[in-house]
MARTOR-369104 format. One line per 5 residues: number of its first residue (from 1); their letters; for each residue x, z, y of C-alpha. Coordinates in pm, 1 decimal, padded with zeros to 6 digits. Last residue first. Example, Ala and Ser with C-alpha at 12.3 -4.5 7.8 and 13.67 -1.06 7.14 Angstrom:
2
2	sa	01367.0,00714.0,-00106.0 ~ 01230.0,00780.0,-00450.0 .
REM end
This chain:
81
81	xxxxx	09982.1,-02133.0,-17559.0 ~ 09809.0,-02294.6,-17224.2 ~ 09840.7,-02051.4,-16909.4 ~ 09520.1,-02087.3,-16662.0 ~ 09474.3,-02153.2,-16325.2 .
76	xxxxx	09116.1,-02211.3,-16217.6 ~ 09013.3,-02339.3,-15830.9 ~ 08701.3,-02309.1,-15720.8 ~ 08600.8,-02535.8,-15437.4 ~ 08729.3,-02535.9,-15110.3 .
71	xxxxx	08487.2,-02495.7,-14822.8 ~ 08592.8,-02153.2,-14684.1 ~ 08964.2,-02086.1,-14729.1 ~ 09115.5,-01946.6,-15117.2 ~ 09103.2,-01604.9,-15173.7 .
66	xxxxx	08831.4,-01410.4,-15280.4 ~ 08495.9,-01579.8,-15177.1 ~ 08618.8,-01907.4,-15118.7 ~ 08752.0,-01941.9,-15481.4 ~ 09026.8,-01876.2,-15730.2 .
61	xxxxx	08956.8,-01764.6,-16090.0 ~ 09307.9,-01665.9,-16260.4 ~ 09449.2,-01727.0,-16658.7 ~ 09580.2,-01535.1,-16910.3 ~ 09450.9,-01655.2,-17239.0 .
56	xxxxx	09715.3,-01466.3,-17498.3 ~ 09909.7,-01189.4,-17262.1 ~ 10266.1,-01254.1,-17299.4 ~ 10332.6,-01301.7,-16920.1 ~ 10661.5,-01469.4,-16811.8 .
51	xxxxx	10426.1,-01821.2,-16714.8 ~ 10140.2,-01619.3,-16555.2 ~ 10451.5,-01465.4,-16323.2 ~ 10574.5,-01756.3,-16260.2 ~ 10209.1,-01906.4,-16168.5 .
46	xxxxx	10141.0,-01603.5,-15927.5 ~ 10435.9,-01627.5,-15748.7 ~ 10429.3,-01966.9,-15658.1 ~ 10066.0,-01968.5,-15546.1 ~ 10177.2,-01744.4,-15318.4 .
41	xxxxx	10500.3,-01885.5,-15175.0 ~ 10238.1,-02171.1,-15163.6 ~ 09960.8,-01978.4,-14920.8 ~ 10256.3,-01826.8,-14721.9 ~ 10420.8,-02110.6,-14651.7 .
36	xxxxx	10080.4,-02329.0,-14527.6 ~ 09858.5,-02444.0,-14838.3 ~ 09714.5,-02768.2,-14951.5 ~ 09585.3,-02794.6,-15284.6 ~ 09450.8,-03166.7,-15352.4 .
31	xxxxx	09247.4,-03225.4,-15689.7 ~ 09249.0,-03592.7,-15762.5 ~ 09050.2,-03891.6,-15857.5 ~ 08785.8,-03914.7,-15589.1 ~ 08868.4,-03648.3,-15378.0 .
26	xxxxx	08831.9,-03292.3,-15457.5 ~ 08910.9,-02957.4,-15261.0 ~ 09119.6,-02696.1,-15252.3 ~ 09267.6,-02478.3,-14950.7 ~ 09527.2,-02193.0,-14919.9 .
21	xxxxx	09559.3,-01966.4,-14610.3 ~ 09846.8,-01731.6,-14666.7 ~ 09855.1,-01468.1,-14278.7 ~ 09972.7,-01193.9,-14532.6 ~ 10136.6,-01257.7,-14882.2 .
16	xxxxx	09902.9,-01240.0,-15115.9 ~ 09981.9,-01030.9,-15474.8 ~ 09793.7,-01073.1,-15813.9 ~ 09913.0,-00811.6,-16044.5 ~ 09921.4,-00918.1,-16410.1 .
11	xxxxx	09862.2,-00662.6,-16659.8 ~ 09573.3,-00438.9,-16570.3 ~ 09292.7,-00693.8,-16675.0 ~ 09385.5,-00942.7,-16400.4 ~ 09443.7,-00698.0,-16073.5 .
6	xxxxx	09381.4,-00850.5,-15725.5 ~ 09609.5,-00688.2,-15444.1 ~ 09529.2,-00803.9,-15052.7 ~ 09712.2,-00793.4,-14757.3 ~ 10124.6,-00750.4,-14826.6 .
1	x	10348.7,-00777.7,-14557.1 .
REM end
């Protein structure tokens, strides 16, 4: 079941599976993303689909206030030409 759609600029549609919790946070010399099944089956989807688009600077701002878990810090995913 789907709970939440995000659109990025009306080409890529950002889609959560329901129940994903996803959370990111720094340590000393590392970014750690840790995600239960939905949360990566997620994540998955979104960077395949960023990797078939054909849009030039696609890219996705992540944070506590839209999808990732309270606490984590922002997260940016971005497709390099």
């Amino acid at each position: 079941m789907i709970i939440l759609h995000n659109h990025i600029k009306s080409f890529m549609e950002i889609v959560w599976k329901e129940n994903f919790s996803i959370m990111v946070k720094s340590e000393i010399d590392e970014v750690v993303i840790s995600a239960n099944k939905e949360g990566l089956e997620s994540l998955a989807k979104i960077i395949s689909d960023m990797a078939k688009c054909t849009v030039h600077g696609v890219h996705i701002h992540l944070d506590q206030y839209n999808s990732l878990n309270d606490g984590s810090i922002d997260l940016v995913i971005e497709k390099m030409d």
